[in-house]
TISE-694567 format. One record per residue (C-alpha): residue in three letters; x, y, z. Coordinates in Angstrom, 3 decimals. Example, Ala and Ser with C-alpha at 12.3 -4.5 7.8 and 13.67 -1.06 7.14 Angstrom:
REM residues 2
<rec type="ALA" c1="12.300" c2="-4.500" c3="7.800"/>
<rec type="SER" c1="13.670" c2="-1.060" c3="7.140"/>
REM end
This chain:
REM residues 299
<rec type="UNK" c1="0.000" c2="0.000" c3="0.000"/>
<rec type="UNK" c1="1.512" c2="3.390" c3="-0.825"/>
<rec type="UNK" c1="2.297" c2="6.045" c3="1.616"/>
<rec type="UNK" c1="-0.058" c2="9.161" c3="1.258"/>
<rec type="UNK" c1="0.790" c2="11.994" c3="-0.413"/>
<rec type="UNK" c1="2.275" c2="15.345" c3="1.551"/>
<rec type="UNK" c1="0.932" c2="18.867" c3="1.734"/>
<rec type="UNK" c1="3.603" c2="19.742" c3="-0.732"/>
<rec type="UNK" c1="3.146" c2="16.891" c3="-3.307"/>
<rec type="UNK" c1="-0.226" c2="18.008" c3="-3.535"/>
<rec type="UNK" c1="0.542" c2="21.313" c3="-3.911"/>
<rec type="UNK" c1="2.660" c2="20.355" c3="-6.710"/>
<rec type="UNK" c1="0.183" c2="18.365" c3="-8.475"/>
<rec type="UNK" c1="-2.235" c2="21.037" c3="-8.646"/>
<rec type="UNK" c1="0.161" c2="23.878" c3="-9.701"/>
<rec type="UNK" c1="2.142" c2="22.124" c3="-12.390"/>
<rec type="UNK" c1="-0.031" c2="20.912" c3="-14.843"/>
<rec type="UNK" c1="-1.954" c2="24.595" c3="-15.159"/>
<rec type="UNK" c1="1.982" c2="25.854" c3="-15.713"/>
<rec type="UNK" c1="2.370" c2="23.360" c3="-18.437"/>
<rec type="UNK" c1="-1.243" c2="23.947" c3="-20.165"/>
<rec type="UNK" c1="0.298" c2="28.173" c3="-20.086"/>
<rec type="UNK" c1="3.447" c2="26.885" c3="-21.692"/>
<rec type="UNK" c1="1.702" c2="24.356" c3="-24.326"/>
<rec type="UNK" c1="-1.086" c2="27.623" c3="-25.122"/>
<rec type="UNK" c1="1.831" c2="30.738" c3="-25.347"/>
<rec type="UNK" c1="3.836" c2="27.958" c3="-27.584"/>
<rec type="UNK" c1="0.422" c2="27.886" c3="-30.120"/>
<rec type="UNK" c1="0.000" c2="31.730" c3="-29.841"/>
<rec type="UNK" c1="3.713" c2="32.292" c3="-30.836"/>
<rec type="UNK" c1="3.106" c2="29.733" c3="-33.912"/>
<rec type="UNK" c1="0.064" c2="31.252" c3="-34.716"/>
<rec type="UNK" c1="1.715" c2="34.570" c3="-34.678"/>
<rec type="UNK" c1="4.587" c2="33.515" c3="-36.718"/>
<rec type="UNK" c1="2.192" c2="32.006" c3="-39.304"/>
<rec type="UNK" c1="0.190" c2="34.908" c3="-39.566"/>
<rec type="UNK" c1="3.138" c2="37.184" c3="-39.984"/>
<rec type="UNK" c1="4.942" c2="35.108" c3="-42.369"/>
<rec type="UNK" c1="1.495" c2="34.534" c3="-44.741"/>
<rec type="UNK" c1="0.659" c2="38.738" c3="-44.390"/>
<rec type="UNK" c1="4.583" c2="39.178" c3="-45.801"/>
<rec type="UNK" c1="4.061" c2="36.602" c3="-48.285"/>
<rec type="UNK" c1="0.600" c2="37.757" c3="-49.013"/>
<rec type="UNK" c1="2.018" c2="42.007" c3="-49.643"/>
<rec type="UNK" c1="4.593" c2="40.483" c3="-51.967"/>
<rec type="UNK" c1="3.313" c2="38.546" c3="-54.333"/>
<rec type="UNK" c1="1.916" c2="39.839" c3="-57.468"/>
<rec type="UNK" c1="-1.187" c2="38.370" c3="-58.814"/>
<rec type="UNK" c1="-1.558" c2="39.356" c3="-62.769"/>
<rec type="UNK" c1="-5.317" c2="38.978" c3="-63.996"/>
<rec type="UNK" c1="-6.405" c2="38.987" c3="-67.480"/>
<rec type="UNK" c1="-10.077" c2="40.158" c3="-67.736"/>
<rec type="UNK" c1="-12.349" c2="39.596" c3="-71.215"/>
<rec type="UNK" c1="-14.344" c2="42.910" c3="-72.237"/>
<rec type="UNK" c1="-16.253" c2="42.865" c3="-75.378"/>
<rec type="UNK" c1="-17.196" c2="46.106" c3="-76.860"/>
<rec type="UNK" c1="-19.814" c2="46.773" c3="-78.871"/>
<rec type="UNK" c1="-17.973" c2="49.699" c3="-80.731"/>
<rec type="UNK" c1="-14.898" c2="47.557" c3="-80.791"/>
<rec type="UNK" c1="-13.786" c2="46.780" c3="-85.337"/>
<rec type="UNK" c1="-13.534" c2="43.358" c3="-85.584"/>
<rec type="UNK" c1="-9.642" c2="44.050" c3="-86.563"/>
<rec type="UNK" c1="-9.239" c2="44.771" c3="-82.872"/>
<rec type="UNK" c1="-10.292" c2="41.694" c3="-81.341"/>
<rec type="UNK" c1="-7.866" c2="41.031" c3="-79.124"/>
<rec type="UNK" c1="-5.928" c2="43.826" c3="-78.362"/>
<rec type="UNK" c1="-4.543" c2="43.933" c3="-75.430"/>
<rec type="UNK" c1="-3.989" c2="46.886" c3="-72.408"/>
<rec type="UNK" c1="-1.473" c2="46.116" c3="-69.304"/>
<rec type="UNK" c1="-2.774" c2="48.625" c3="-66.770"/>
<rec type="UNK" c1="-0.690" c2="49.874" c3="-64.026"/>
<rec type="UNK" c1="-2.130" c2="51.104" c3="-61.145"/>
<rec type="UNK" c1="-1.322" c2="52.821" c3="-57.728"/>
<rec type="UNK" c1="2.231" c2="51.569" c3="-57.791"/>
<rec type="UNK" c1="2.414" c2="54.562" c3="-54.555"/>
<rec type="UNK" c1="6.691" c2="54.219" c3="-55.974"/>
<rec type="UNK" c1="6.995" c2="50.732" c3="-54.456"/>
<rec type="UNK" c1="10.595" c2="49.726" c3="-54.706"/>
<rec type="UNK" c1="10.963" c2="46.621" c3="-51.985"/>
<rec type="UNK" c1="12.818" c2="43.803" c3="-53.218"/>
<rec type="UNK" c1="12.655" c2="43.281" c3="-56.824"/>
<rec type="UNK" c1="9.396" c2="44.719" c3="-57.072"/>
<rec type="UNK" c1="9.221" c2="47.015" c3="-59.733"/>
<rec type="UNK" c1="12.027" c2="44.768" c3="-61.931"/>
<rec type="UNK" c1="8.557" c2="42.135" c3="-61.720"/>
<rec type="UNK" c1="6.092" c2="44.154" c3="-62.772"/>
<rec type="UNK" c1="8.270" c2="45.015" c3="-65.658"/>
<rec type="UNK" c1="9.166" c2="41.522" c3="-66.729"/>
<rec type="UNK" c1="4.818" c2="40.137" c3="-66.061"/>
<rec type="UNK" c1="4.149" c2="43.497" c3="-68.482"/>
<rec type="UNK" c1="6.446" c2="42.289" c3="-70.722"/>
<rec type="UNK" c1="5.158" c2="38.468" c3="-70.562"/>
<rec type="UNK" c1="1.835" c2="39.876" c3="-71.706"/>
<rec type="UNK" c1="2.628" c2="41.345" c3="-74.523"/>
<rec type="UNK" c1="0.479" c2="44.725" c3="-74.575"/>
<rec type="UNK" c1="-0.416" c2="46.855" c3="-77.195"/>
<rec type="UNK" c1="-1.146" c2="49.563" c3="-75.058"/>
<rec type="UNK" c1="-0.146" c2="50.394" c3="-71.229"/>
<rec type="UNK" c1="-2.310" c2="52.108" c3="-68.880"/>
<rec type="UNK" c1="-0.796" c2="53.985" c3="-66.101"/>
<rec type="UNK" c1="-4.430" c2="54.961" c3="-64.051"/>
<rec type="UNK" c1="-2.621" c2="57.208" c3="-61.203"/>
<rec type="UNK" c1="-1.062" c2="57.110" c3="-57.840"/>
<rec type="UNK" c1="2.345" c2="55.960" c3="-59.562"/>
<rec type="UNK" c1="3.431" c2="58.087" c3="-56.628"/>
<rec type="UNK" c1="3.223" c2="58.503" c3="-53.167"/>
<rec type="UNK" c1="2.333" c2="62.304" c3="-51.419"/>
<rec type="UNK" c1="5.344" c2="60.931" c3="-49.362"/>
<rec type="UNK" c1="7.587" c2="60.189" c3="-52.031"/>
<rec type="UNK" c1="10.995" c2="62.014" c3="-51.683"/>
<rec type="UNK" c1="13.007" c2="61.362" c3="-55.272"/>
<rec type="UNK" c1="11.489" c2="59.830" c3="-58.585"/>
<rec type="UNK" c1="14.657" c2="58.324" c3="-60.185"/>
<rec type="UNK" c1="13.164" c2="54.501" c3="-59.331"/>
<rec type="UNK" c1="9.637" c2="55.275" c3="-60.761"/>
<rec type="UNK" c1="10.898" c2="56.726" c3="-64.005"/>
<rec type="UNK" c1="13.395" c2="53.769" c3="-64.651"/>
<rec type="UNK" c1="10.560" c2="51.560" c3="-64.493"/>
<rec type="UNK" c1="8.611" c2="53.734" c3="-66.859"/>
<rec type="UNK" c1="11.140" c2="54.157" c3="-69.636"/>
<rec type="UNK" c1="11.006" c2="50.486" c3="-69.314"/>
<rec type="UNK" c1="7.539" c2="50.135" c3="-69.741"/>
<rec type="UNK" c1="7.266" c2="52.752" c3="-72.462"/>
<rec type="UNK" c1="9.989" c2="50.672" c3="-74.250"/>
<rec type="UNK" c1="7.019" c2="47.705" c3="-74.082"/>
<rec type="UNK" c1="4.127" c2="49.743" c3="-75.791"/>
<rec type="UNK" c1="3.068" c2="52.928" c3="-75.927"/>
<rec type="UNK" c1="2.469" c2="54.354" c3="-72.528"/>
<rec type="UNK" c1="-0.314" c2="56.677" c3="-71.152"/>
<rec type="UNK" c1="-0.799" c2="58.098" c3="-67.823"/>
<rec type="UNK" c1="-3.038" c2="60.508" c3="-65.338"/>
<rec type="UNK" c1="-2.571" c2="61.659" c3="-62.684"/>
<rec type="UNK" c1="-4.431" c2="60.572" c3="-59.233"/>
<rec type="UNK" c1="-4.967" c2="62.125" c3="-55.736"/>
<rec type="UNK" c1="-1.175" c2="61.437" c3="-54.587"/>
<rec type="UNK" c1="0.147" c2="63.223" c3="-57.694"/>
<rec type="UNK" c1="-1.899" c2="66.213" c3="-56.492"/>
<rec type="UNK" c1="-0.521" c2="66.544" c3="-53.482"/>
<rec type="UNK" c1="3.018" c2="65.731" c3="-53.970"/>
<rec type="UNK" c1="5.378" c2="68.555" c3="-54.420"/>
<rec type="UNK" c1="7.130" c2="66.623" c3="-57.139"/>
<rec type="UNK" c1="3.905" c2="66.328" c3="-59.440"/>
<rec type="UNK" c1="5.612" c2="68.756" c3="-62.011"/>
<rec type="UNK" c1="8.941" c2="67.184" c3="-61.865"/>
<rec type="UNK" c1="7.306" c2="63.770" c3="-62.031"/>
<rec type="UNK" c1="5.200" c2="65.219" c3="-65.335"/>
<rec type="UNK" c1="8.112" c2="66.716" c3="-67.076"/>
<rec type="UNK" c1="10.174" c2="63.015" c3="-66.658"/>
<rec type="UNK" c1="7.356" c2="60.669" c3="-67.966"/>
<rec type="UNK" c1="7.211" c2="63.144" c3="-70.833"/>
<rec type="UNK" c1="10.500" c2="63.254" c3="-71.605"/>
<rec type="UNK" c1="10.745" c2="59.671" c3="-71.728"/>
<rec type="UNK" c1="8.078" c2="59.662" c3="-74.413"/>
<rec type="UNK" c1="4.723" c2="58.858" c3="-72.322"/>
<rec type="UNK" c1="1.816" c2="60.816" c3="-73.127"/>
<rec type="UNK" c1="0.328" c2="62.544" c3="-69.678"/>
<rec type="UNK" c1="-3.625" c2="62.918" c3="-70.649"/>
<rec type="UNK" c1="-4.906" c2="65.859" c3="-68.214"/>
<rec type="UNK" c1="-8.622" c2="66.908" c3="-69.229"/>
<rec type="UNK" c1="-8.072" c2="65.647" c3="-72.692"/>
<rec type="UNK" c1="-8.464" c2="63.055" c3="-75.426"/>
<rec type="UNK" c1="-5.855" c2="61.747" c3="-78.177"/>
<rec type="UNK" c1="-6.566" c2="59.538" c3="-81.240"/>
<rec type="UNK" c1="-4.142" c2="56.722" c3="-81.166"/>
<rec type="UNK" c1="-2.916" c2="53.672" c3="-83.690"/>
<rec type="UNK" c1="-2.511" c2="50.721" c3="-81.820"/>
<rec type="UNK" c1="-1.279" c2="47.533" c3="-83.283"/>
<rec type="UNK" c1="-3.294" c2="49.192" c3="-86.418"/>
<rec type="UNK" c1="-6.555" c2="50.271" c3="-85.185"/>
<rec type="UNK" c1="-7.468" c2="53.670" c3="-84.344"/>
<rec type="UNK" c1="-8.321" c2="54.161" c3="-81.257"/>
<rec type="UNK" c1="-9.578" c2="57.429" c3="-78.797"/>
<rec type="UNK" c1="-7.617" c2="57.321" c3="-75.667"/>
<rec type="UNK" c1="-8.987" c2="59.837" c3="-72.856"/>
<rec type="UNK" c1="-7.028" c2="61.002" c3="-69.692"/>
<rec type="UNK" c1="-8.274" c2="62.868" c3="-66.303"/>
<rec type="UNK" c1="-7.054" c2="64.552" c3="-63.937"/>
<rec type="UNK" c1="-8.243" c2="63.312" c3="-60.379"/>
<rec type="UNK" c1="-10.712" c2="65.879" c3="-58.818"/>
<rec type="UNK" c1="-7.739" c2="66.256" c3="-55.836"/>
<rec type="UNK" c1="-5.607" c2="68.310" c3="-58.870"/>
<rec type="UNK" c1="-7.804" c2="71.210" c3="-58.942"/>
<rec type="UNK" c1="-8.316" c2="70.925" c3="-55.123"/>
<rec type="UNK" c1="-4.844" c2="70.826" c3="-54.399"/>
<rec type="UNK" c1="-4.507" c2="74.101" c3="-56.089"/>
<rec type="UNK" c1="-7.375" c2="75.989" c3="-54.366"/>
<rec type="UNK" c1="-9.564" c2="75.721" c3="-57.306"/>
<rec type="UNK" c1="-13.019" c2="73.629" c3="-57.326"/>
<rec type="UNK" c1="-13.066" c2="70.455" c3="-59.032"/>
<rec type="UNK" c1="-14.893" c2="69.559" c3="-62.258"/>
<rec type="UNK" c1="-17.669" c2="67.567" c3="-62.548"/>
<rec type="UNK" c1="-16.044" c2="64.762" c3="-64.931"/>
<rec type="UNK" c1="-19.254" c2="64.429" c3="-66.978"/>
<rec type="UNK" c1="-18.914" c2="68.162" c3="-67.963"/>
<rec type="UNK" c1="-15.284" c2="67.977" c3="-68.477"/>
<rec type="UNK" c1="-15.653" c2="64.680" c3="-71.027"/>
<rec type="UNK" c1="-18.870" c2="66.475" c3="-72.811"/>
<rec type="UNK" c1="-16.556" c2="68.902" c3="-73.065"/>
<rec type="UNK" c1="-14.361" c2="66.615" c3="-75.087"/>
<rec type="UNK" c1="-16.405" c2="66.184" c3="-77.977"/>
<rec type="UNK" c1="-15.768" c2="62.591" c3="-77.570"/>
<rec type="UNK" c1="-16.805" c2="60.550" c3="-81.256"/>
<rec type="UNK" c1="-20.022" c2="58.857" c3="-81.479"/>
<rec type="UNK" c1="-18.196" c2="56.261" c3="-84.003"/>
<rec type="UNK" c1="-15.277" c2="54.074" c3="-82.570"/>
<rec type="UNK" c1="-13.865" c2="52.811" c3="-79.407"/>
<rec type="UNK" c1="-12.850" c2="55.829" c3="-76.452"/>
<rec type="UNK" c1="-10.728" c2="54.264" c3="-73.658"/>
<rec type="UNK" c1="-11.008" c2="56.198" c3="-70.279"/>
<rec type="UNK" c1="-8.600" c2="56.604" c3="-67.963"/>
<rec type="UNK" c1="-9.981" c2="57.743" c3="-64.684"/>
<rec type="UNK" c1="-8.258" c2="57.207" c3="-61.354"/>
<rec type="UNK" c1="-11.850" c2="57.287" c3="-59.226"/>
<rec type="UNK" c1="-13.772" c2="54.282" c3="-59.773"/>
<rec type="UNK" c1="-16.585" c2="55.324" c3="-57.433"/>
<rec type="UNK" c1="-16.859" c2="58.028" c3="-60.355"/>
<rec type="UNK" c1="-18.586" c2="55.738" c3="-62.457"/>
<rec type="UNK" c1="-21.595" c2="57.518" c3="-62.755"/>
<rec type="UNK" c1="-20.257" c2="60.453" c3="-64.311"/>
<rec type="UNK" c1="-18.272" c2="58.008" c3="-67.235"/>
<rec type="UNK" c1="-21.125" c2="56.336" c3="-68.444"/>
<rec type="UNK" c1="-23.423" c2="58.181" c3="-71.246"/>
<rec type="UNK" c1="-20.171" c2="60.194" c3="-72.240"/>
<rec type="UNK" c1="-18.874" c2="57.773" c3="-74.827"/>
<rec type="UNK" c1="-16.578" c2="56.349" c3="-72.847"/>
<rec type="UNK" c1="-16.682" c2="52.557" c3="-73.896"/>
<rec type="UNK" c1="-14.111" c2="50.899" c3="-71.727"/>
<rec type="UNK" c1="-12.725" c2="52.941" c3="-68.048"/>
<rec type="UNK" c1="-9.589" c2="52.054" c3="-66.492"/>
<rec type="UNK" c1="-9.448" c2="53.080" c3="-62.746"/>
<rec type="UNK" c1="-7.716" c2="52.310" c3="-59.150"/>
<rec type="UNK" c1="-7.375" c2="53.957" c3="-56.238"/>
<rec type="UNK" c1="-9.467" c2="51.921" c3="-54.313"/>
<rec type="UNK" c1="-6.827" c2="49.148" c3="-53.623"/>
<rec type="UNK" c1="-8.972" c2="46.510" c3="-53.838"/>
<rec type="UNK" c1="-10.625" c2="47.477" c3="-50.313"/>
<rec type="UNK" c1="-7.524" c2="47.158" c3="-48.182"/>
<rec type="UNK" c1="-8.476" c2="43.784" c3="-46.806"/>
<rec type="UNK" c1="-10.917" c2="41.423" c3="-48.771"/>
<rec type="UNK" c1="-13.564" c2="39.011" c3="-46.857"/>
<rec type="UNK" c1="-14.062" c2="35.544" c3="-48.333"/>
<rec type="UNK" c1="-17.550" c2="35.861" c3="-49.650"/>
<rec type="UNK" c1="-17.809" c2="39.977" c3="-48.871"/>
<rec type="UNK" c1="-15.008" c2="41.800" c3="-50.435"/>
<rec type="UNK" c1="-13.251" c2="44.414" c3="-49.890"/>
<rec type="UNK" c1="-13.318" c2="46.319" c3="-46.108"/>
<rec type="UNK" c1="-12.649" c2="49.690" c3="-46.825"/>
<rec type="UNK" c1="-12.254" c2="52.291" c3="-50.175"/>
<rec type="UNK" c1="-11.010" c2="56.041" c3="-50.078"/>
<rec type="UNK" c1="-14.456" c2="57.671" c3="-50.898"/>
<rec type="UNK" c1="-16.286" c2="54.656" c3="-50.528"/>
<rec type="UNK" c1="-16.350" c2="53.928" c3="-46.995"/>
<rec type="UNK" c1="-16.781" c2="50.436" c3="-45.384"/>
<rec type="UNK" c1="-17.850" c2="47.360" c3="-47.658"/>
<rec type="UNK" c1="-17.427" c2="49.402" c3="-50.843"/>
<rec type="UNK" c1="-19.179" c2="48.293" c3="-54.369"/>
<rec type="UNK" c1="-16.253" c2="49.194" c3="-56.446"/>
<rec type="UNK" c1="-12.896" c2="47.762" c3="-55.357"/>
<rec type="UNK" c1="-11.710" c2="45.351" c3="-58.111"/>
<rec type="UNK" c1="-12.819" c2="43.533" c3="-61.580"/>
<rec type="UNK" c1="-15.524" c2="44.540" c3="-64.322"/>
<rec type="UNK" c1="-18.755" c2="46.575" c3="-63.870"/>
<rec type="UNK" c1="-20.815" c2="47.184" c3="-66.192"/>
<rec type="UNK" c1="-23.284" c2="50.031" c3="-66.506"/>
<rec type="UNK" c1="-25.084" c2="51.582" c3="-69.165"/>
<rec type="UNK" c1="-23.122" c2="50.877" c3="-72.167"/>
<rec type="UNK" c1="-19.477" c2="51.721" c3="-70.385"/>
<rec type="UNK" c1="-17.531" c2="49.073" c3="-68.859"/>
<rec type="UNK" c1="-15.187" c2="49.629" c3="-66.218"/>
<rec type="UNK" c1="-12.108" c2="47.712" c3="-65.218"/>
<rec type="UNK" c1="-10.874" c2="48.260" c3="-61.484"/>
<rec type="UNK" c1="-7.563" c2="47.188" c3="-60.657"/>
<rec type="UNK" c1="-6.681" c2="46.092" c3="-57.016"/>
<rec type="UNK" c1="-3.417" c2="48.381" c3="-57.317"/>
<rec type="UNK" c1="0.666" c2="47.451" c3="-56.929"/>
<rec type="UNK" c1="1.372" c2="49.236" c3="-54.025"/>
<rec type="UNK" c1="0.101" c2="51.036" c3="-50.418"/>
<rec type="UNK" c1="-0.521" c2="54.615" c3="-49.129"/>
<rec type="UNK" c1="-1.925" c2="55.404" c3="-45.566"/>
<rec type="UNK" c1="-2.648" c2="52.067" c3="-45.094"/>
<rec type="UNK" c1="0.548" c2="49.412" c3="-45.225"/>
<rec type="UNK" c1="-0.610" c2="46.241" c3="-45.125"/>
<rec type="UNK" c1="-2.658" c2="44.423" c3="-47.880"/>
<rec type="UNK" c1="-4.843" c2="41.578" c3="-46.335"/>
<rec type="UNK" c1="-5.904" c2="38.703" c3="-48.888"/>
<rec type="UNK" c1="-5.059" c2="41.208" c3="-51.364"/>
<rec type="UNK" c1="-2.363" c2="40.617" c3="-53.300"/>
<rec type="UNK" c1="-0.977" c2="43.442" c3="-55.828"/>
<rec type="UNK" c1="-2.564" c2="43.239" c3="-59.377"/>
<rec type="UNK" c1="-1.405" c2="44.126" c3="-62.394"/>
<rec type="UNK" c1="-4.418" c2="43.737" c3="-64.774"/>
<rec type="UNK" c1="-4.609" c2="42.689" c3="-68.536"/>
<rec type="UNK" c1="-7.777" c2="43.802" c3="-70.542"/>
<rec type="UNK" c1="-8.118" c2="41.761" c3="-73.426"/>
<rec type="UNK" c1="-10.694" c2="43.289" c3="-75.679"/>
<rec type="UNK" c1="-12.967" c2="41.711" c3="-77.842"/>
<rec type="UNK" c1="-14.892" c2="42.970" c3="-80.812"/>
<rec type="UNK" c1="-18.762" c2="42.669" c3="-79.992"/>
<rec type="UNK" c1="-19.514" c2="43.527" c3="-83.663"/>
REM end
């Protein structure tokens, strides 16, 4: 028969195994933690490059297939490799055209010599277009920024509309300014359905927008305008299975137009997710997304 157990061994075996279950539970947490941490650094790297299928009615069957890399709210991302990917997945894809929709910069970017390496690259690729967005505005490079992407051959659109060959086909391409431009500079922004009527966009043929505000798309639609390349809204930040995105600048929470193709009255829009971050520095089942817009004729 065994002796009976002391004060202190029972003391013992009541303290212990609550020490080990603490142990065994901070060990999880710290796993957990490193997980997590590991799959968010994994998750703001990666780049995910989507090809979407828009058929236009306006579209000459010539066209069908043409093809549009569009760059978006790159905010002058330079970790890593970064930009020396976005190059080579732009160059994979073979555009005819490339879209740069705004926010190529950030408001707290300090020198531009990164950003306009990576767009004589690009430029080198296809022909290159670009408008400016709400960063632009208020960065105190935004003329020094202008004056490089022009001199390197890109076309800045501001309020305005060019007629462009591409891979043969003539095609209206449209650029404007984000509404924080005029802000910036004390002055009241304009409505963008005035400033595209005041365009005197063709009836005839296919106009490509480029418009950093997707929440905007109201004011696009009934202008002419058959295909509108925006951002801005970086895909809502963080993106709920089954919901979507969290939060959009101008949109608030749960926002309608963070990503992919809406349709509405005879304009499509495109929305990328965006290549980079501003206020906000962490991306949460949102990987960066450079988008390809293969068109296709709908006559």
């Amino acid at each position: 028969m065994s002796a009976p157990l002391s004060v202190a061994d029972r003391a013992a075996s009541t303290t212990h195994p609550p020490r080990q279950r603490l142990a065994v539970i901070a060990l999880v947490l710290l796993l957990l933690l490193l997980a997590t941490g590991g799959w968010l650094l994994w998750d703001n790297r990666r780049l995910d490059v989507t090809t979407y299928d828009v058929v236009l009615d306006e579209l000459p069957a010539a066209a069908d297939g043409l093809r549009i890399a569009q760059i978006s709210d790159l905010h002058a991302a330079q970790f890593g490799t970064f930009q020396d990917r976005v190059v080579t997945a732009t160059t994979a894809a073979e555009p005819d055209l490339i879209a740069l929709t705004g926010d190529l910069i950030d408001y707290r970017t300090t020198q531009l010599d990164g950003v306009l390496a990576m767009t004589e690259r690009l430029q080198a690729i296809a022909p290159t277009y670009f408008v400016l967005g709400n960063h632009e505005a208020d960065s105190p490079l935004m003329d020094e920024l202008i004056r490089g992407l022009e001199a390197r051959g890109i076309t800045v659109l501001r309020n305005e509309a060019v007629e462009a060959q591409i891979a043969g086909v003539e095609l209206s391409v449209v650029g404007l300014d984000d509404p924080r431009v005029r802000a910036a500079a004390g002055e009241s922004p304009q409505e963008a359905t005035a400033v595209l009527a005041g365009l005197g966009l063709p009836e005839d043929g296919t106009t490509v927008l480029l418009a950093h505000r997707p929440e905007q798309l109201d004011s696009y639609t009934g202008t002419g305008a058959d295909l509108v390349l925006s951002g801005h809204a970086h895909g809502g930040q963080v993106r709920i299975p089954g919901v979507g995105g969290l939060y959009a600048p101008h949109q608030g929470l749960f926002p309608a137009l963070t990503e992919g193709v809406h349709e509405r009255q005879g304009t499509t829009m495109v929305i990328s997710r965006g290549l980079g971050n501003s206020i906000a520095g962490v991306r949460v089942n949102n990987p960066r997304e450079l988008v390809i817009v293969e068109m296709r004729s709908g006559m």
